[in-house]
C-alpha positions in Angstrom: -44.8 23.6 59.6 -40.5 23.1 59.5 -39.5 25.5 62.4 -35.9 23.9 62.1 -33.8 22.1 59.5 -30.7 20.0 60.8 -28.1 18.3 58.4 -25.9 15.6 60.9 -23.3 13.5 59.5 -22.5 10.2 59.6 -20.7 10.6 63.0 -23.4 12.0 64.8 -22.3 16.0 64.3 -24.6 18.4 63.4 -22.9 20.5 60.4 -25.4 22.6 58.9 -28.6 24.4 60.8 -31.3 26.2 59.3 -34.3 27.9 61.3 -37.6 29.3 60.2 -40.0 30.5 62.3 -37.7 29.9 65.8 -34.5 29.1 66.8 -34.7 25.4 67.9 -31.8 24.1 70.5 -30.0 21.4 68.7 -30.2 18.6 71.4 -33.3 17.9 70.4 -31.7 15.6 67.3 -30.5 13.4 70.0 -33.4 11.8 70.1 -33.0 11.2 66.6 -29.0 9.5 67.4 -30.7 7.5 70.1 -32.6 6.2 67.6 -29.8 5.5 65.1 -27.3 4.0 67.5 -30.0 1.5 68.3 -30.3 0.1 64.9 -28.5 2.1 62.0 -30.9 0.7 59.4 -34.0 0.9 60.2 -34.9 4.7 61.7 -38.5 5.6 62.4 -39.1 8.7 59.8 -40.8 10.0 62.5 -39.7 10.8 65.7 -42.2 12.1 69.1 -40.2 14.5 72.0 -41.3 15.8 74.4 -41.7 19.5 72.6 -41.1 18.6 68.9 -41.5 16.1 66.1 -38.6 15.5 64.4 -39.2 13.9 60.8 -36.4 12.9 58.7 -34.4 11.2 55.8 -31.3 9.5 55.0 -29.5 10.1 51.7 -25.7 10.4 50.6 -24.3 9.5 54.1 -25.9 12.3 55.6 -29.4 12.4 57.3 -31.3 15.5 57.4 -33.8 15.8 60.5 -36.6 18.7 60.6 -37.9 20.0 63.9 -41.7 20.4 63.6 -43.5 22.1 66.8 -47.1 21.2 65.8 -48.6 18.3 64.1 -48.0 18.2 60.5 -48.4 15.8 57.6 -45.3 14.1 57.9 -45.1 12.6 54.3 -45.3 16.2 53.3 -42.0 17.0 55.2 -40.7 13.7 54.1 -40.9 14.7 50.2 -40.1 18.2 50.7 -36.5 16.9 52.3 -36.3 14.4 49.1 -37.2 17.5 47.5 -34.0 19.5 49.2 -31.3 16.8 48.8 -32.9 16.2 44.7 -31.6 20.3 44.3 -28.9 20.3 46.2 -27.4 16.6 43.6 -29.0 19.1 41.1 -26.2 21.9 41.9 -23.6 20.2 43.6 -23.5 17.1 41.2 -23.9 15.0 44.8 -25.5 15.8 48.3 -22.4 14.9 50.9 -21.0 16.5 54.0 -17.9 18.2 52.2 -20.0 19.5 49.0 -22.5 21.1 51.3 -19.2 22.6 53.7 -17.8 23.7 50.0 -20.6 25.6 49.2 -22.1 27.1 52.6 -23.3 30.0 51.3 -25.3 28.9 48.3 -27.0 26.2 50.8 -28.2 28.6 53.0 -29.3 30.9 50.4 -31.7 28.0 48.4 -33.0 27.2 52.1 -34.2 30.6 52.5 -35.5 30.7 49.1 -37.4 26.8 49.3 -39.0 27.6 52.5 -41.3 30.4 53.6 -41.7 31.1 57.3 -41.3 27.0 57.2 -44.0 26.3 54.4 -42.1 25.4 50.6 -42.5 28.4 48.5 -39.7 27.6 45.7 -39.3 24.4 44.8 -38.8 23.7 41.2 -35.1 23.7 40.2 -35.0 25.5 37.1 -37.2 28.5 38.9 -34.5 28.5 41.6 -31.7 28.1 39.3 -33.5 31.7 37.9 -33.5 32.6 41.5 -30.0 31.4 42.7 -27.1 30.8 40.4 -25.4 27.8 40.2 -21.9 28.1 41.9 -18.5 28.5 39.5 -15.1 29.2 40.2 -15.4 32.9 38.4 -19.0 34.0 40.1 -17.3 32.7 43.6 -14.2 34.4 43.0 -16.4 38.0 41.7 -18.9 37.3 44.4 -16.0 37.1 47.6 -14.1 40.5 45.6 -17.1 42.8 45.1 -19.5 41.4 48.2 -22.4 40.6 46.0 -24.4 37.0 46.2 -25.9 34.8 43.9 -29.3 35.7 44.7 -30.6 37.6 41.4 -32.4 41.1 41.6 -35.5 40.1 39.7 -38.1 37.3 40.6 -38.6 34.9 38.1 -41.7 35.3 35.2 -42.8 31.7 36.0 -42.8 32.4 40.3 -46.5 34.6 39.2 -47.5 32.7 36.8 -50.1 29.7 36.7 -47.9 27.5 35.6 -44.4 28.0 38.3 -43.1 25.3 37.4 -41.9 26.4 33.9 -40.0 29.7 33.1 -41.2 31.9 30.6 -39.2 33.0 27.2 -37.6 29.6 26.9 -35.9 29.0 23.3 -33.7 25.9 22.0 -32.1 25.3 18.6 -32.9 21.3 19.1 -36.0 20.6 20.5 -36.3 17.3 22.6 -38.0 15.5 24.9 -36.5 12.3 26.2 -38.2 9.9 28.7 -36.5 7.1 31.0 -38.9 4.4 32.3 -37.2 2.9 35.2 -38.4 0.2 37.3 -37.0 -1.9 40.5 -37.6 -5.3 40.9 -38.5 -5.8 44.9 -38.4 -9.5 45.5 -38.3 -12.4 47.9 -37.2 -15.8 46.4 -37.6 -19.0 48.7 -34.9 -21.7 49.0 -36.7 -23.9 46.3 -37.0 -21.0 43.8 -40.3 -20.1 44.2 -41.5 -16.5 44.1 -42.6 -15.6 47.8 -43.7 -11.7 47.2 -42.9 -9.4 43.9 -43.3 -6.3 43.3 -42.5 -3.2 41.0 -41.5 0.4 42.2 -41.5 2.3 38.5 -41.1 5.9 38.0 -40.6 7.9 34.6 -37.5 10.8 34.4 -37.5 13.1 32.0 -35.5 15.5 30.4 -37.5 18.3 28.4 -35.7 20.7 26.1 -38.7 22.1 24.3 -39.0 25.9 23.5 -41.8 27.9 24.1 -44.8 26.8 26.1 -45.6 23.1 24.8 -48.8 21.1 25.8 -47.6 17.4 26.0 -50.2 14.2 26.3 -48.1 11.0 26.8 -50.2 7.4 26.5 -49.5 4.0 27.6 -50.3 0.7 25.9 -51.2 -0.7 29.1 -52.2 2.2 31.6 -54.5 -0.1 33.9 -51.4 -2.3 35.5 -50.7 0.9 37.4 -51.9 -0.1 41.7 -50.3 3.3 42.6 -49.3 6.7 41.5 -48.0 9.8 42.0 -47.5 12.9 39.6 -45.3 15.8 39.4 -47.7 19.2 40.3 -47.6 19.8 35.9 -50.1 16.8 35.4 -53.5 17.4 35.4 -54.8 14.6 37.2 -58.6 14.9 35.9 -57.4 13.7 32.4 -55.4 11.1 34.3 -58.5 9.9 36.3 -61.2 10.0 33.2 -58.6 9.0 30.1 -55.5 7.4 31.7 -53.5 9.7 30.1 -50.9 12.2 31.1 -51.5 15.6 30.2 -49.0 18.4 31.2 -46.7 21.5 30.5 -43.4 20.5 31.4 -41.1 21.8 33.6 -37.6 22.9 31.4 -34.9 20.2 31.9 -34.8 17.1 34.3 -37.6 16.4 36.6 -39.5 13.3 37.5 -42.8 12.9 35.9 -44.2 9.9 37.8 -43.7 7.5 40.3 -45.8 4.4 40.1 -46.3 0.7 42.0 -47.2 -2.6 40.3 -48.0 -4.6 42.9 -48.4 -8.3 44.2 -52.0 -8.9 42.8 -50.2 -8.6 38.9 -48.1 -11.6 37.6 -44.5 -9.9 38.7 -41.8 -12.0 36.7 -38.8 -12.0 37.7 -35.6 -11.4 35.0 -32.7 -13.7 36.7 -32.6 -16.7 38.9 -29.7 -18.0 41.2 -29.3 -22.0 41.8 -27.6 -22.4 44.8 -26.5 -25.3 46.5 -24.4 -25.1 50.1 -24.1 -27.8 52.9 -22.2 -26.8 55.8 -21.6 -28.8 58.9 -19.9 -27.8 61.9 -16.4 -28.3 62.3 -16.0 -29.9 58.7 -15.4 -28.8 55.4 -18.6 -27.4 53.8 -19.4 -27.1 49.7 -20.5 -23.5 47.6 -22.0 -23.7 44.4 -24.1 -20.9 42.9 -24.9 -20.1 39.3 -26.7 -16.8 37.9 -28.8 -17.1 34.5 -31.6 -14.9 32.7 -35.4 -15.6 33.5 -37.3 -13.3 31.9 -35.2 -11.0 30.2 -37.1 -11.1 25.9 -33.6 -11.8 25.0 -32.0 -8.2 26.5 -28.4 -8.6 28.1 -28.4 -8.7 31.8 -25.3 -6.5 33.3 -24.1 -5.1 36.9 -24.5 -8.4 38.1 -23.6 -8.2 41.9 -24.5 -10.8 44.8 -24.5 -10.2 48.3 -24.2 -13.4 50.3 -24.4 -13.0 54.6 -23.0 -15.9 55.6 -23.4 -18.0 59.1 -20.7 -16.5 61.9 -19.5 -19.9 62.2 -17.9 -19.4 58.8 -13.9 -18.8 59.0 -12.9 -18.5 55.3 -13.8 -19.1 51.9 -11.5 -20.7 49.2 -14.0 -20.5 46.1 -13.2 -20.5 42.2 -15.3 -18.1 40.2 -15.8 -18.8 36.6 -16.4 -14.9 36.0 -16.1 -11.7 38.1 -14.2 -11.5 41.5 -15.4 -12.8 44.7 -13.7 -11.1 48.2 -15.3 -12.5 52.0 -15.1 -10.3 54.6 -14.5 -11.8 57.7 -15.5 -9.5 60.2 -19.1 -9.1 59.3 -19.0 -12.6 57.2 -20.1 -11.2 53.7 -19.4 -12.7 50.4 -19.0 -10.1 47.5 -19.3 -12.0 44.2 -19.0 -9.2 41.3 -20.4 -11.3 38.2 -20.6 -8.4 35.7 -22.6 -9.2 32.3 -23.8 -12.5 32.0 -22.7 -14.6 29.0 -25.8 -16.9 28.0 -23.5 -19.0 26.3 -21.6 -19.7 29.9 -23.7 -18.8 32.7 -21.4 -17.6 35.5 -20.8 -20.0 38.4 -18.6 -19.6 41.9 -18.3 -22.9 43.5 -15.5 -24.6 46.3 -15.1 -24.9 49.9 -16.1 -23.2 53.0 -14.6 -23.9 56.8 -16.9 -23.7 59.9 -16.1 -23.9 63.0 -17.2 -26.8 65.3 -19.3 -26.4 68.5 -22.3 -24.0 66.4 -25.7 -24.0 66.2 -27.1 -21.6 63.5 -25.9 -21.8 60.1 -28.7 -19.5 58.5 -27.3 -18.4 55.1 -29.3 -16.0 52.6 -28.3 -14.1 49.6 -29.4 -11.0 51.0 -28.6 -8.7 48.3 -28.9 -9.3 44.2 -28.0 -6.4 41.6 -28.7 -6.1 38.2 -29.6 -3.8 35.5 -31.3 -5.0 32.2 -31.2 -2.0 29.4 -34.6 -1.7 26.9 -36.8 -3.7 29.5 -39.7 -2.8 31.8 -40.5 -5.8 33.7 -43.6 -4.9 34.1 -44.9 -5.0 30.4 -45.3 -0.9 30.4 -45.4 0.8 27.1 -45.6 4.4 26.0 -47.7 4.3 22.8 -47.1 7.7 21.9 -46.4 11.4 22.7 -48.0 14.4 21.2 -47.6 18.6 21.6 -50.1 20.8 21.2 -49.4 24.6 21.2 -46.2 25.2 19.4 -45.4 24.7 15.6 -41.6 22.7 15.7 -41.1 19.3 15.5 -39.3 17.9 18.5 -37.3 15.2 18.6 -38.4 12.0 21.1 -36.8 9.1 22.8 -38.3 6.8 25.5 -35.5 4.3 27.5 -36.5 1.5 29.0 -34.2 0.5 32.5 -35.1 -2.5 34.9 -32.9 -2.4 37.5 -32.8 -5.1 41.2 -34.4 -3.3 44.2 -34.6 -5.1 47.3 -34.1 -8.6 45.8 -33.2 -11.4 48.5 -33.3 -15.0 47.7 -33.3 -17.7 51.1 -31.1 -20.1 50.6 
C-alpha cells in the first residue's frame, strides 16, 4: 500500500522520510510542489507520476505526502495520514515542523509501529501509548544515558484481543464519560440575505474514563436527520443500520465517535446574519456599513465573532469606526480583519466609514469571504442525545453531553 511517507514543510523541504517496503527517491514529491506552487489552496489529494501515486494532506503548516506504487484506495491513505497527524497532536500537544525535529526519535518509532510493511497495524492511541511512551524530560534524559528507547518489551493485552481498540485491566477512581457534539455551519449567503446552499459537517468527541470493560448504547432524539456517517471501528454498525442506535465498547480516553453530514435537502438555519451595505465608485470616496446580529441562536450567546472581508484591489485604505472589536486592512492582499468578539444583543456590533478607490478600475467585486463564530449549548441542526446506558459493569458513571456550533466555510456575497 504506503511504500514511502514524506513530511515537507511549508518551504518546500522535505524534513522527515519514512520507507516501508522500498526506499523511494525523494524527487518524486516534486510533483506534489509543482502542484502547490500553482495554487497553494487548492492541492489535488491525489497526485499520478509517472511511477507512483502520491496521496496526501495538509495540516499544521506541514503537508504529509505518501508514495504509493500500485493502485490503492486513496481515502484509505487519506484517513490513515489524518490518522498519523491526530497521534502525533495526541503526543506532541501540536503536529509542526519543530515538535516533530524535537522528537525525531519517537516519530520514527510510532511510524514503524502504525504501519506494517506499509498496511496500518497500530493505530489506536492509547494501544500505542502501551506500545510507545509518551516523551518527558526524565525518560529522554534516562533513555540518551543508558541507550534504551521508548518502545516497551511486552505487546499490549488489547493488540490480541477482539476488541484492539481498548486495553485490558483498565481501573479509575471517577468513572466518566463525557461527549462533545460539534457541528460547522458550511454556508453561502447571497447579497440580499438569502440562503444560497447550507449545510452541516457534525461529528461527536469523546472522552471515556470508564473502568473495566463497559458496553455503552448512546440514542438520539432525532437519529433520521443524519444524510451521512461515519463510525469509529468500536460501533457495531448492524445495531446502527436496524435501531439507529450506537452500540460500542469504547476506546479508554479521547477518540472521535462519529462523523456525520446534514445536508441541503434538511431546513439548515443559519445562527447569525450580517447587513451590509458598501457603494464604491472609482476615484471617489466610497461608504462601509456592516452590522452582525443572532438568527437562530434559542437565546444562546454568540462569541469569537470574526469577519473576513477581501476587498476590490482598487481599494487604497480604510478609515472605519467600529462600535466593538478591532478592525486592521491589509493592504498588500486588500483584507479587512474586523474582530467583533461576543455579541451584545442589546447593541449589535456595527463598523461603518469610508473607503478610497482608485480611479481608472473596473472590478470592484467585494465578498465577506470568511465569518467565525462559536455558539456554546447549540447544535444547529436540532440533534439530541436522549440517553446513554452501560451494560456490563456495576459502577455508576458520571455523564455530560456539550453541545458546540461553530462557522465552517461561511461566505456571504456582498
Amino acid at each position: 500500500m504506503i511504500h514511502s511517507l514524506f513530511i515537507v514543510n511549508s518551504s518546500g523541504d522535505v524534513f522527515l522520510e519514512k520507507h516501508w517496503r522500498s526506499v523511494v527517491s525523494r524527487t518524486c514529491v516534486s510533483y506534489f510542489l509543482d502542484a502547490q506552487r500553482e495554487n497553494p489552496n487548492d492541492v489535488p489529494p491525489v497526485i499520478s507520476t509517472p511511477h507512483h501515486y502520491l496521496v496526501s494532506i495538509q495540516r499544521g503548516g506541514v503537508s504529509l505526502v505518501a508514495a504509493c506504487k500500485q493502485e490503492c484506495p486513496p481515502l484509505f491513505v487519506i484517513e490513515f495520514l489524518h490518522r498519523v497527524v491526530d497521534t502525533f497532536e495526541d503526543y506532541f500537544s501540536e503536529c509542526t515542523e519543530s515538535i516533530i525535529k524535537e522528537n525525531y526519535v519517537v516519530v520514527y518509532e510510532l511510524l514503524d509501529e502504525m504501519l506494517d510493511n506499509g498496511f496500518p497495524l497500530a493505530t489506536e492511541s492509547n494501544i500505542l501509548k502501551e506500545l510507545i511512551k509518551p516523551p518527558n524530560i526524565l525518560r529522554t534524559i534516562a533513555n540518551s544515558v543508558t541507550g534504551k528507547s521508548n518502545v516497551s518489551g511486552t505487546l499490549p493485552t488489547g493488540q490480541l484481543s477482539a476488541i484492539p481498540w481498548r486495553r485490558t485491566g483498565v481501573k479509575y477512581t471517577n468513572n466518566e464519560a463525557y461527549f462533545d457534539v460539534v457541528e460547522e455551519v458550511d454556508a453561502i449567503i447571497d447579497k440580499n440575505g438569502q440562503t444560497i446552499f447550507a449545510e452541516i459537517q457534525g461529528y461527536i468527541d469523546c472522552c471515556i474514563k470508564l473502568s473495566g470493560m463497559p458496553d455503552l448504547t448512546l440514542s438520539f432524539m432525532n437519529p433520521r436527520l443524519f444524510d451521512d456517517v461515519s463510525f469509529h471501528p468500536c460501533v457495531r454498525f448492524k445495531r446502527w443500520e436496524s435501531e439507529r442506535i450506537l452500540s460500542f465498547i469504547p476506546p479508554d480516553g479521547n477518540f472521535r465517535l462519529m462523523s456525520y453530514h446534514v445536508g441541503s435537502q434538511s431546513v439548515v438555519a443559519i445562527p447569525i446574519y450580517v447587513r451590509h451595505n458598501l457603494s464604491l465608485k472609482p476615484g471617489e470616496q466610497g461608504r462601509m456599513d456592516i452590522t452582525v446580529g443572532p438568527k437562530t441562536t434559542l437565546g444562546r450567546v454568540v462569541e469569537g465573532v470574526k469577519l473576513e472581508i477581501r476587498m476590490p484591489k482598487a481599494v487604497l485604505t480604510c478609515a472605519l469606526l467600529a462600535s466593538q472589536g478591532k478592525y486592521t486592512f491589509d493592504p498588500v492582499t486588500k483584507t479587512l480583519h474586523w474582530d467583533v468578539g461576543r455579541i451584545d444583543v442589546t447593541k449589535l456590533p456595527n463598523i461603518r466609514g469610508t473607503v478610497s478607490v482608485q480611479s481608472g478600475c473596473t472590478s470592484l467585486e467585494t465578498s465577506i469571504d470568511r465569518v467565525q463564530f462559536t455558539i456554546s449549548q447549540l447544535a444547529v441542526s436540532g440533534l439530541k442525545v436522549n440517553r446513554l446506558d452501560m451494560y456490563g459493569e456495576k459502577y455508576k458513571p458520571f455523564k455530560g453531553v456539550k453541545y458546540v456550533t461553530k462557522a465552517g466555510k461561511f461566505q456571504i456575497r456582498m
